[in-house]
C-alpha positions as CSV (number, residue, x, y, z in Angstrom):
1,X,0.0,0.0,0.0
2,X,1.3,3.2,-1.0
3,X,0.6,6.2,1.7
4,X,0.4,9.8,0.0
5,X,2.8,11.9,1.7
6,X,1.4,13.6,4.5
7,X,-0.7,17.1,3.8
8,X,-0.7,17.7,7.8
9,X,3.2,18.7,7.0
10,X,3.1,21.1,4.6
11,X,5.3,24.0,4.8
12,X,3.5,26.4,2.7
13,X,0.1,26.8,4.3
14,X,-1.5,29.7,2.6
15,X,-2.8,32.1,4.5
16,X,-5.6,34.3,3.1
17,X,-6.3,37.9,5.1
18,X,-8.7,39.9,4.7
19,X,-7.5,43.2,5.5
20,X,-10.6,44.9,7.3
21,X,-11.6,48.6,7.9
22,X,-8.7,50.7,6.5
23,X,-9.5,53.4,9.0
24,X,-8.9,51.1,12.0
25,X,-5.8,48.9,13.0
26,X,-6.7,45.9,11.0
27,X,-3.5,46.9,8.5
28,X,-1.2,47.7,11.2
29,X,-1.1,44.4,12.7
30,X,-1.5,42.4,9.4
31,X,1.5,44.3,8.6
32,X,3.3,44.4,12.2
33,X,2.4,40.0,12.0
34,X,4.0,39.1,8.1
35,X,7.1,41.9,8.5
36,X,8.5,39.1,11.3
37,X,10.2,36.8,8.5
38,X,10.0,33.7,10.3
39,X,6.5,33.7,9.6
40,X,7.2,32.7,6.0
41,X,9.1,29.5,7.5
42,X,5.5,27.7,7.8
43,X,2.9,29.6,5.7
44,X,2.1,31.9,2.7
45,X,0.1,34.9,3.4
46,X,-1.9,36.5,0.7
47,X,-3.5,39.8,1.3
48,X,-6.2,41.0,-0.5
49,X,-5.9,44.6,-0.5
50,X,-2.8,46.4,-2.7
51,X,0.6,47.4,-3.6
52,X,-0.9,51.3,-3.0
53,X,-2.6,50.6,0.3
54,X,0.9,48.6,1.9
55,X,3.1,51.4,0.6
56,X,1.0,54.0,2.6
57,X,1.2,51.1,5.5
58,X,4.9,51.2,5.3
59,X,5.3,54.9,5.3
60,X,2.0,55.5,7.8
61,X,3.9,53.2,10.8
62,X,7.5,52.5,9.3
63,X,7.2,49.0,8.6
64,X,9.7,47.0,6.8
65,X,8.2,44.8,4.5
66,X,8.9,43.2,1.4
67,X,6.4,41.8,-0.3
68,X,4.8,40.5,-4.2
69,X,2.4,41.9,-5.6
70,X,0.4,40.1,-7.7
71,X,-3.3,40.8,-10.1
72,X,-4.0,36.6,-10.5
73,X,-4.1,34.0,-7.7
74,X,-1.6,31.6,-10.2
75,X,1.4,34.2,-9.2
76,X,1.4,33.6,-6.0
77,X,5.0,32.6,-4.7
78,X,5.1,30.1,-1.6
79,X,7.1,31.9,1.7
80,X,6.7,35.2,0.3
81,X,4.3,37.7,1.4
82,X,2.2,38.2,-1.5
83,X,-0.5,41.1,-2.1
84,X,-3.2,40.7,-4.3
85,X,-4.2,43.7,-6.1
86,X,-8.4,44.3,-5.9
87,X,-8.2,47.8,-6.5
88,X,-6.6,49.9,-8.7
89,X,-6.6,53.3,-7.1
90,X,-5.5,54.1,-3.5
91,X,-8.8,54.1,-1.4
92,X,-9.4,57.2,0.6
93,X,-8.2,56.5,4.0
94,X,-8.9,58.7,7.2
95,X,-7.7,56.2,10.1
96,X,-9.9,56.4,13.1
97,X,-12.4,57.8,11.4
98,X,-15.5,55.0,9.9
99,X,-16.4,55.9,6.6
100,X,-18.9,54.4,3.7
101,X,-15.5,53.9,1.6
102,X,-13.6,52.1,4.4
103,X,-17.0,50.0,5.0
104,X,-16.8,48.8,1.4
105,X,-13.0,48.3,1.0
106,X,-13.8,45.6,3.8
107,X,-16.4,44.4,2.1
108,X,-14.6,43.8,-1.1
109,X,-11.2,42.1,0.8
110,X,-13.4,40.1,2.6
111,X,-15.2,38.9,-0.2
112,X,-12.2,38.2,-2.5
113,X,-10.2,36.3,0.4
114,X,-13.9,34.2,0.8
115,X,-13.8,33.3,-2.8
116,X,-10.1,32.1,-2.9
117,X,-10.6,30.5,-0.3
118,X,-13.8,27.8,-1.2
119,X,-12.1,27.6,-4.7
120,X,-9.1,26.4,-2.7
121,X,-6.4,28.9,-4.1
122,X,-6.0,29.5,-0.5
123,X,-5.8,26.7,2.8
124,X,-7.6,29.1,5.5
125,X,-8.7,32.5,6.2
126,X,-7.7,35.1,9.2
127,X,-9.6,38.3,9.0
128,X,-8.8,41.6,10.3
129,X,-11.3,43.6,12.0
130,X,-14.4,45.3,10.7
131,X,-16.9,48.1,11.6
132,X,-20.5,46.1,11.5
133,X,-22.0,49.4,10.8
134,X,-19.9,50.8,7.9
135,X,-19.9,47.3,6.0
136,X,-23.7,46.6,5.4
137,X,-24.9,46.9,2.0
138,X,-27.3,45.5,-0.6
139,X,-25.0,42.3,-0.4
140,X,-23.8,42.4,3.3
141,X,-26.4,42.3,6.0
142,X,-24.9,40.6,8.9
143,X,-24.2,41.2,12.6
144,X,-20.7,40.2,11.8
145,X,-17.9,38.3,10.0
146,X,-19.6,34.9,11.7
147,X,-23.2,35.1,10.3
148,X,-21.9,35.8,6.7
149,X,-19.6,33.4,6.8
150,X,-22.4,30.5,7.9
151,X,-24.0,31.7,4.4
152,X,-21.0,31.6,2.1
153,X,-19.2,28.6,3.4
154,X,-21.0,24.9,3.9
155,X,-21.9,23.6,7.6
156,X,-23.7,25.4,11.3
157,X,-21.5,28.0,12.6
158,X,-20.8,28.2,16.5
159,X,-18.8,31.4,17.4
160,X,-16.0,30.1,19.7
161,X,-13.3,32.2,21.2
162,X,-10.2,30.1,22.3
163,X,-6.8,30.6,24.0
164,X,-4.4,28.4,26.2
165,X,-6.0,28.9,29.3
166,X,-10.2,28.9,28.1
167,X,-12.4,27.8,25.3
168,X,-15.9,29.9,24.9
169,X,-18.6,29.0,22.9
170,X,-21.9,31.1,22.3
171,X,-25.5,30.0,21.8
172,X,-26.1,33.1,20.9
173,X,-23.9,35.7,19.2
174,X,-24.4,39.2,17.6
175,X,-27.8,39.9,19.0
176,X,-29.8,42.4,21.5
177,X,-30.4,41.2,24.7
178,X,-34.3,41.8,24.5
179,X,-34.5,38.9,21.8
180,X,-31.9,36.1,23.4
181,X,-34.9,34.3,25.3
182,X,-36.8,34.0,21.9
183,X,-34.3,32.8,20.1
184,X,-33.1,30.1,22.5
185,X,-34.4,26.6,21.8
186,X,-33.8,23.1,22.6
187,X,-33.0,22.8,18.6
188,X,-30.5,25.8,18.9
189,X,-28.7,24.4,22.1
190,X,-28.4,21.1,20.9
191,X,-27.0,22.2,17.4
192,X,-24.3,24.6,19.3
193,X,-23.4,21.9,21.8
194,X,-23.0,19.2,19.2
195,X,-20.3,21.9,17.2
196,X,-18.4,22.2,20.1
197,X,-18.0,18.8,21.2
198,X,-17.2,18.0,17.4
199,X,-14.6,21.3,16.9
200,X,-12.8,19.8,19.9
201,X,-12.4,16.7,18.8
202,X,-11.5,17.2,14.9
203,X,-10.2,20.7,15.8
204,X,-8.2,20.8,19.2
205,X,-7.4,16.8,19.5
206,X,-9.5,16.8,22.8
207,X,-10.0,13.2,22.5
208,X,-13.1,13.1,25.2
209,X,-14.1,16.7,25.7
210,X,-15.8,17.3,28.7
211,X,-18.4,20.9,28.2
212,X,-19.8,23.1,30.7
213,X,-23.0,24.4,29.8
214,X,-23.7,28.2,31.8
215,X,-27.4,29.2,32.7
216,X,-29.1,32.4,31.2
217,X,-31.1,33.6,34.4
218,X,-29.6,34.6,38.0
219,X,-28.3,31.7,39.7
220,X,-29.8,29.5,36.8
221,X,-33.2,30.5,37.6
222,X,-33.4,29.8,41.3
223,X,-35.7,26.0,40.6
224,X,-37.6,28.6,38.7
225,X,-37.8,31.8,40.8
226,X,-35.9,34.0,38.5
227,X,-36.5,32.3,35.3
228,X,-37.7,28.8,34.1
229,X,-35.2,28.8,30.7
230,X,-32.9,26.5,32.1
231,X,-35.3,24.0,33.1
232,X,-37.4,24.3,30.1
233,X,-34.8,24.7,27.4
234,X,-31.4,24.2,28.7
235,X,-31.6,21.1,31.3
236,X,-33.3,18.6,28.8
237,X,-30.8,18.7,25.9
238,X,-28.1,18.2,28.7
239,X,-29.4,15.1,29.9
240,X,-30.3,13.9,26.6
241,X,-26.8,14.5,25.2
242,X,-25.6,13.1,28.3
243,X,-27.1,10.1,28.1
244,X,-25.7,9.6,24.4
245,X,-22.1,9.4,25.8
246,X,-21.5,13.5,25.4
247,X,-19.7,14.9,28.7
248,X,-21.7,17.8,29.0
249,X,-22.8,19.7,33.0
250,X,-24.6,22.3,33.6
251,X,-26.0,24.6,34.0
252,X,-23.9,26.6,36.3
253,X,-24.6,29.9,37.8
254,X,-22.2,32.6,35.5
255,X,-21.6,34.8,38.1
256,X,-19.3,32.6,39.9
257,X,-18.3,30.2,36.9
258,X,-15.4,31.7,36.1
259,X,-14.0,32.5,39.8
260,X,-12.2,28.4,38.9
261,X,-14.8,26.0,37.7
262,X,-14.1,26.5,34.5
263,X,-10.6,24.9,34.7
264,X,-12.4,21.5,34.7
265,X,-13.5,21.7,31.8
266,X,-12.2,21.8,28.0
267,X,-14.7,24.5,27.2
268,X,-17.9,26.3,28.1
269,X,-20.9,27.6,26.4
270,X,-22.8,30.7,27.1
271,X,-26.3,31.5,26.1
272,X,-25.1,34.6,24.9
273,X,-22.2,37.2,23.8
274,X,-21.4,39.8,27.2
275,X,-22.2,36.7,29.4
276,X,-19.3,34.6,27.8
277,X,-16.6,37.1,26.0
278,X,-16.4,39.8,29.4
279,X,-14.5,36.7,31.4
280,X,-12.7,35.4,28.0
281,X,-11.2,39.0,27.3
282,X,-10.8,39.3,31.0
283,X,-8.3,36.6,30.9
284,X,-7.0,36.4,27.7
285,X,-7.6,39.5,26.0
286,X,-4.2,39.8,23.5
287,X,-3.6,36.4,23.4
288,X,-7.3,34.8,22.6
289,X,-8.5,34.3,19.3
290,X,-12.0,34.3,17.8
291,X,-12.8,31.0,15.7
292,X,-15.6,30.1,13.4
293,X,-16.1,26.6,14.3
294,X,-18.5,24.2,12.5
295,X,-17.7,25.0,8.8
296,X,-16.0,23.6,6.0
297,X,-13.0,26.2,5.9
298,X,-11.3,27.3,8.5
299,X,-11.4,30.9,9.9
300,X,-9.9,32.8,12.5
301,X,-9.6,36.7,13.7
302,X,-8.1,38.6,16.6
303,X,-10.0,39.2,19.8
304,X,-10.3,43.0,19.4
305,X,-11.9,45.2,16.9
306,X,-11.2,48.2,14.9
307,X,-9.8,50.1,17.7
308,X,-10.3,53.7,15.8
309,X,-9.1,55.6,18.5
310,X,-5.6,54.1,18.4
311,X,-5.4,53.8,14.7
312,X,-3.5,56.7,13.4
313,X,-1.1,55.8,16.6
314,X,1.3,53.1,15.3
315,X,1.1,51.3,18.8
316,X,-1.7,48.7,18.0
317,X,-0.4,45.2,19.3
318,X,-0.2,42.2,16.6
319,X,-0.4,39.7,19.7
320,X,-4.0,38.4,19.0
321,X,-4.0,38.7,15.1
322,X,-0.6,36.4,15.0
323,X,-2.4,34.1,17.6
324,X,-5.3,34.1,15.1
325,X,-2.5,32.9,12.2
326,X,-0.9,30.3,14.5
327,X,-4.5,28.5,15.5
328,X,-5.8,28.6,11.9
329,X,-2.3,26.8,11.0
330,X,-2.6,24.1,13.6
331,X,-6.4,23.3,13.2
332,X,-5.4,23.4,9.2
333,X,-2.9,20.6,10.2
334,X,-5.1,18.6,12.8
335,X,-7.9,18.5,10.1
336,X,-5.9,17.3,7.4
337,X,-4.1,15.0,9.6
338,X,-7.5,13.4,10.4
339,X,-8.2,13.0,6.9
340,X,-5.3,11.2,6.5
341,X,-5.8,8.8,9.1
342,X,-9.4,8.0,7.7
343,X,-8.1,7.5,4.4
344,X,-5.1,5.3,4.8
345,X,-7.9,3.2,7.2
346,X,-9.9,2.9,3.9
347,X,-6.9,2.0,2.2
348,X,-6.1,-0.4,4.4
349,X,-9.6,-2.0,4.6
350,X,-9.4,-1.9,0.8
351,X,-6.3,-3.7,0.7
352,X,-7.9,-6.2,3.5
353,X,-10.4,-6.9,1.4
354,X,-8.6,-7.7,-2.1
355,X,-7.0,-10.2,0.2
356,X,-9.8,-12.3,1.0
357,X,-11.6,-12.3,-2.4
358,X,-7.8,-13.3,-3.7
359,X,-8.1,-16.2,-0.7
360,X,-11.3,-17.6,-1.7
361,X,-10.8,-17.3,-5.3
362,X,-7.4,-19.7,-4.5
């Protein structure tokens, strides 16, 4: 049996970035991440902005950076930083300021880096920052990069927001308090709870995850007193799951959750977004990394937005957005890795099987 040689170590990953709201700090840590040359030891980045808006990057915060430009996806050159051109013309840029033309230069990077990347030009996708005002249009109308990416790419998205020291799921993401209750449902939880366990597995190598699930009321509800959503909604998809061999507990009270519960577990899941990102930026804000778990691409972004009111600064820290590069990398490798391991075990049982029909033929 021949084995193909192995995906999971490939050198050359290709990084495709998006390059976010021009007016906010999405460039400066792009930039600030790929000028570090022994990032081009293990991937590829390709930036989908232009050779006009990295020059005024260079000059703007005095950033070294060498890089190829490029107008087709076949030019790209592996361990090089390469820039492909989508506009022509030097877009008006005013950092700190949110504009209509900043909104749409985000729109069209992102939409460019999402279009390489399901034709496969590039491995995975790390997305810098955008304003989720400034970007709607007639063919954006999304809370954020999450919601539109659900839509473009195949499979259930679960927003999850991972560092070394906590994993954080949402049932909930981009939406007003007032409407969380409605939108919770014993459908919804189970879906979001079934991602996570799976993303752990396939995505993290957690080979029996264990999930905390939090309550939405008070002291979950109080047996009812301040709230019946746990009991109603919540408590019957955990024992169900439970019962199916997932290690899933809850609900626990979030107020006191994160005091050291929480290090028992491999991740948790929050009904919705203040309720589980406050403690996760709390702990590892900088160094946590915002993942789009449950689809058929990989990506990542930094844990901070688009910081306007440092933009025009040069002092925006890269930390997050080259944590954001480093996870998509290894769940890139894990995944493709996995695959491998299923399809030698076909090969194998294929091989097996030639074997006996050979034995009974003889």
């Amino acid at each position: 049996m021949q084995i193909n040689k192995k995906m999971s170590e490939k050198t050359n990953i290709r990084i495709g970035v998006s390059i976010g709201d021009l007016n906010g700090v999405g460039l400066e840590v792009v930039m600030k991440t790929f000028a570090d040359e022994r990032m081009l030891d293990f991937c590829t980045p390709v930036l989908f902005a232009s050779n006009k808006v990295i020059a005024f990057g260079k000059k703007q915060f005095g950033i070294d950076f060498t890089y190829n430009g490029i107008v087709h996806l076949n030019s790209i050159i592996d361990h090089k930083i390469n820039v492909m051109n989508i506009w022509r013309e030097l877009p008006p840029i005013q950092l700190g300021v949110p504009t209509p033309e900043s909104g749409q230069c985000a729109l069209d990077s992102l939409s460019a880096a999402v279009a390489a990347l399901k034709e496969g030009l590039v491995d995975v996708l790390v997305t810098a920052p955008i304003n989720k005002k400034n970007i709607q249009s007639e063919s954006f109308h999304f809370p954020g990069h999450t919601d539109y990416l659900a839509q473009e790419l195949e499979g259930d998205s679960l927003m999850f927001m991972v560092s070394d020291e906590l994993r954080v799921g949402l049932l909930t993401d981009h939406l007003p308090l007032k409407d969380v209750v409605k939108n919770l449902s014993q459908e919804l939880v189970e879906k979001k709870i079934r991602l996570m366990e799976a993303s752990l597995r396939m995505d993290f190598g957690v080979i029996r995850p264990k999930i905390a699930v939090l309550g939405i009321n008070p002291h979950c509800g109080d047996q009812g007193v301040i709230g019946n959503e746990e009991e109603k909604i919540i408590h019957p998809v955990v024992q169900k799951l439970y019962k199916e061999g997932i290690l899933v507990f809850g609900t626990y009270s979030a107020d006191s959750f994160f005091v050291s519960d929480y290090k028992h577990f491999d991740a948790v899941i929050a009904p919705y977004h203040d309720q589980g990102l406050i403690p996760f930026k709390m702990m590892s804000f900088g160094k946590g990394v915002n993942f789009t778990a449950g689809l058929s691409k990989i990506r990542t972004s930094p844990d901070h937005g688009t910081a306007y009111a440092i933009a025009d600064r040069g002092i925006a820290d890269e930390s997050s957005f080259r944590q954001a590069v480093y996870t998509a990398i290894d769940i890139f490798r894990r995944r493709t890795e996995n695959e491998e391991l299923i399809a030698n075990a076909l090969d194998v049982n294929s091989l097996d099987k030639g074997f006996l029909s050979k034995e009974k033929g003889d």
